[in-house]
C-alpha positions in Angstrom: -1.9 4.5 -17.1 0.3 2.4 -19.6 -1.0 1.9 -23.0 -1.0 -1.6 -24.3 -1.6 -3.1 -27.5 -4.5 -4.7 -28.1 -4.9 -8.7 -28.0 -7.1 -9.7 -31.0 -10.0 -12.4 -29.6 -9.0 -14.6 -33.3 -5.8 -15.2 -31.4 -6.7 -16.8 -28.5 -10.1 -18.2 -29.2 -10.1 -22.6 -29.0 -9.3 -22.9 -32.7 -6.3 -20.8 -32.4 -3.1 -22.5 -31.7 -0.9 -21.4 -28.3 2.1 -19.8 -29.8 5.5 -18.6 -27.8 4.3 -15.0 -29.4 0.7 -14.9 -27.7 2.1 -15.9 -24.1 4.9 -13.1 -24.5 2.1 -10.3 -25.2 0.2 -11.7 -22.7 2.6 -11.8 -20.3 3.8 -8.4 -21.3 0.4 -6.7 -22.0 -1.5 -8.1 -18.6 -4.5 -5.7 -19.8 -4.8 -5.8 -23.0 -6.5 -9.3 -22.7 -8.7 -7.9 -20.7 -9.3 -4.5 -22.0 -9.5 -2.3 -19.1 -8.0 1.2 -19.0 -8.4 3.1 -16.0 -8.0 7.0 -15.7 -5.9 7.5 -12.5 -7.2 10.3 -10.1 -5.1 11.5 -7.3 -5.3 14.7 -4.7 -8.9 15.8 -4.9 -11.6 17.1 -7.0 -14.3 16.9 -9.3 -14.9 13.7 -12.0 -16.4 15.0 -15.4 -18.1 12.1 -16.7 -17.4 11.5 -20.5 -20.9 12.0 -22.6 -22.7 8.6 -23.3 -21.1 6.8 -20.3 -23.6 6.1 -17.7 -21.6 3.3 -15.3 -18.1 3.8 -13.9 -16.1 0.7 -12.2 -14.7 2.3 -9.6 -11.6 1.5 -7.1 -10.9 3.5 -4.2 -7.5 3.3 -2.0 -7.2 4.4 1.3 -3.7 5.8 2.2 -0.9 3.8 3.8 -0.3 3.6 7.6 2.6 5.1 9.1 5.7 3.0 10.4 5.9 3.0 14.4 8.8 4.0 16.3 11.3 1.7 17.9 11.0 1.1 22.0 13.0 2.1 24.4 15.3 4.2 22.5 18.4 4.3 24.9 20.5 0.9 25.2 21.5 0.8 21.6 20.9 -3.1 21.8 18.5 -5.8 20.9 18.1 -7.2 24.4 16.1 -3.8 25.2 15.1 -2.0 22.0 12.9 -3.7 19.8 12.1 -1.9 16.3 8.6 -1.0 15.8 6.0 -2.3 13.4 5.8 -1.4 9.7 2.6 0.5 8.0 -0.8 -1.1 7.0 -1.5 -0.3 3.1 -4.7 1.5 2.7 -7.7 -0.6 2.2 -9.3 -0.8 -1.0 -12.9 -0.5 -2.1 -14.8 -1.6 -5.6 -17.9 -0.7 -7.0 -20.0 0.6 -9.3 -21.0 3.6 -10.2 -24.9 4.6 -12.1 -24.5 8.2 -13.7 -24.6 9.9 -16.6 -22.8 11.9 -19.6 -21.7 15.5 -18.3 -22.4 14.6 -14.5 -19.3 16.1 -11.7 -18.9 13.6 -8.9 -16.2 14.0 -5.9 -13.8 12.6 -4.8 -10.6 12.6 -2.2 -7.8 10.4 -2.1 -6.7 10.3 1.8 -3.0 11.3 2.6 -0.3 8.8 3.9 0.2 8.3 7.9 2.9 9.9 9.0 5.6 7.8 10.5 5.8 7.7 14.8 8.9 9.4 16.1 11.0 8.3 19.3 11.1 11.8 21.2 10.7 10.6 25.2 8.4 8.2 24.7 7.7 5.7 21.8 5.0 6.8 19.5 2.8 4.9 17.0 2.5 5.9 13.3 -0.6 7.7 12.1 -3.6 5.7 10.3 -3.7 6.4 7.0 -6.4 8.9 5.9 -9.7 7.8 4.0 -10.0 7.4 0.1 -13.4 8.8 -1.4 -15.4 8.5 -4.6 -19.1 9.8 -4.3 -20.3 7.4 -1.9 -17.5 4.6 -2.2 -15.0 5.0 0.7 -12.0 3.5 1.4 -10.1 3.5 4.6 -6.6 3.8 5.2 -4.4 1.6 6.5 -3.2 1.0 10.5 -0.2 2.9 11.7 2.5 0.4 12.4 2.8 0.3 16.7 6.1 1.0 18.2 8.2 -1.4 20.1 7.5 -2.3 24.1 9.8 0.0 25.8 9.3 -3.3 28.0 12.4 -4.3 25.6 10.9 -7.2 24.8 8.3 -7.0 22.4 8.5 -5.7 18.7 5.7 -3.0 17.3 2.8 -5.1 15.4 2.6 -4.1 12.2 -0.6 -2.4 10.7 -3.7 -4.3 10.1 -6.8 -4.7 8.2 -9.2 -2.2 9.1 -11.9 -2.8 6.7 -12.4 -4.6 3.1 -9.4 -5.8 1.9 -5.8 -4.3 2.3 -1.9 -6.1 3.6 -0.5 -6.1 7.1 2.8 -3.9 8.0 5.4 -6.4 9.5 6.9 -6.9 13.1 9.0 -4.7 14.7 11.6 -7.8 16.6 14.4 -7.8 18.9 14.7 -11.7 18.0 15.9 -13.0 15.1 13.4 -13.6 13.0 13.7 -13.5 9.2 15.8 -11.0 7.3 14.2 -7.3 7.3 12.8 -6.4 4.3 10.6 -4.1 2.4 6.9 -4.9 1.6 7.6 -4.5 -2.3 5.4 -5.8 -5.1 6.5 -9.2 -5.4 3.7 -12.5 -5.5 6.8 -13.4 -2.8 6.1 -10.7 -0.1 2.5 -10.4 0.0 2.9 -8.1 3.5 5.3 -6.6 5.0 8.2 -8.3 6.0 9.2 -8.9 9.7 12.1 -7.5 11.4 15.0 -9.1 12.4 17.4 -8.7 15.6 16.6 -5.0 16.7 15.0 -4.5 13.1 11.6 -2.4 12.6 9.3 -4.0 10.3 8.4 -3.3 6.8 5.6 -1.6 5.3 2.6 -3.3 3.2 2.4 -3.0 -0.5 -0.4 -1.6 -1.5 -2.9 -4.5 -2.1 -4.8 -4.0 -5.6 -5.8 -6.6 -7.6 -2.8 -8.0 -10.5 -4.9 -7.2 -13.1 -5.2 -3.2 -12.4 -1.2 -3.5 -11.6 0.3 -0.3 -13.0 3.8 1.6 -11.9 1.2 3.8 -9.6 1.2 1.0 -7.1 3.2 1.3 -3.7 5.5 -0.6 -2.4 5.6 -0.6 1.4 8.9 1.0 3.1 11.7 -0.7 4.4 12.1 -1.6 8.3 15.2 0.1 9.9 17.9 -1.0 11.0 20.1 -0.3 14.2 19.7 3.0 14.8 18.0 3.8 11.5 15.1 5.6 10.7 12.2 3.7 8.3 12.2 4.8 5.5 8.8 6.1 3.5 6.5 4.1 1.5 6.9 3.9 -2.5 4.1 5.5 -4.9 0.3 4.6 -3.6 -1.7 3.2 -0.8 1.4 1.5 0.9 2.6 1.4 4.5 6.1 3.0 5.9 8.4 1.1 7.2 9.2 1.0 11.0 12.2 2.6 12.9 14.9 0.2 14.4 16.4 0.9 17.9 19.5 3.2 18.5 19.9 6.2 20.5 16.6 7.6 20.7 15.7 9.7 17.9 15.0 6.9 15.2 11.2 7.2 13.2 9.0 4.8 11.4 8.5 6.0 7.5 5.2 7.6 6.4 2.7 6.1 4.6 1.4 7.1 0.8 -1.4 8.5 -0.3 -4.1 6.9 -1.6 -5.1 6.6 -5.0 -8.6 6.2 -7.1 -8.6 4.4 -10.6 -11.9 5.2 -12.7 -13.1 3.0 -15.4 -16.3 4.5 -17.9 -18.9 1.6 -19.1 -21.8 1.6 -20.7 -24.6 -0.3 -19.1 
């Protein structure tokens, strides 16, 4: 977790004038306003909770879907290989936690989806795996689904299983709008969706802008002709899915998930 320096409450309290300084911390220090520094946990294991805490604020990310596989896989053109469907990001779960000082509590962060390959048959990518903290679960994200080896019908991108997470984009073989990635940008709040024989992207991971650190995925890019996807970014995002070609293309797997713990005092 970043450190950031600390925003003083005489500087932004109503008597306090709104200087070109204060909005450059703020804008550079997003949590020093509001004074939140989370301990990041990833893998598995046991939580030591520090002595005289007795309430952790808690949130739990699933793992990111994978990206499907294109359809088809044997024209080697848009008219009858669409790309699959990028990633879900995991799903992401806050809460409270009552403890106290000295107390173990476990936890699991779930493990990305992997990506669907084209090997005879057009294969989905995996659902992410679950996210745990004690009792506070998080689920991953969707698979992406893999194009219609009808030839006419992208994959579907990974959707919300449960609580609140970002969509994969749409495998096409239509033009749609350019193919993209799912990064973390207030612009591409999913993934984006194919275009032409395109797969789509993978979803960002969804957490809140105010927990925002460099530990948040961004979802993998959709592939293009006769490109694989290509893996998700970090945590909790979706991997992008495969376009068409020859047969062999994959979606991208999906990234683990990740929990951020936060000690209070109640």
């Amino acid at each position: 977790m970043p450190n950031y320096d600390p925003i003083l409450d005489s500087e932004i309290d109503a008597e306090s004038p709104i200087t070109e300084s204060l909005m450059t911390r703020l804008r550079d220090n997003p949590l020093a306003f509001v004074g939140e520094s989370y301990t990041e946990l990833t893998g598995s294991g046991n939580y030591t909770v520090p002595i005289g805490v007795n309430l952790l604020k808690v949130i739990v990310v699933g793992g990111g879907g994978g990206g499907g596989s294109p359809g088809n896989g044997g024209g080697g053109t848009a008219s009858n290989d669409p790309g699959g469907g990028g990633g879900g990001s995991g799903c992401v779960e806050i809460g409270f936690v009552t403890t106290s000082g000295g107390s173990s509590i476990s936890y699991s962060c779930g493990a990305g989806g992997a990506g669907g390959v084209y090997s005879g048959g057009n294969d989905d990518g995996d659902d992410g795996g679950s996210s745990s903290f004690g009792s506070i679960t998080a689920q991953g994200g969707a698979g992406g689904v893999a194009g219609s080896d009808a030839g006419t019908i992208g994959g579907t991108g990974g959707t919300k299983i449960d609580s609140f997470n970002l969509e994969g984009g749409t495998g096409s073989n239509t033009a749609v709008t350019g193919a993209s990635d799912g990064s973390r940008n207030p612009a591409a709040i999913a993934g984006a969706a194919g275009a032409g024989d395109f797969g789509g992207g993978g979803a960002p991971c969804g957490l809140p802008v105010l927990v925002n650190t460099t530990s948040l995925g961004s979802g993998g890019s959709g592939g293009g002709f006769g490109a694989n996807g290509s893996n998700a970014g970090s945590y909790g995002a979706g991997g992008g899915g495969a376009g068409c070609g020859s047969g062999g293309e994959s979606g991208g797997n999906g990234s683990s998930g990740i929990i951020f713990v936060l000690p209070l005092n109640s």
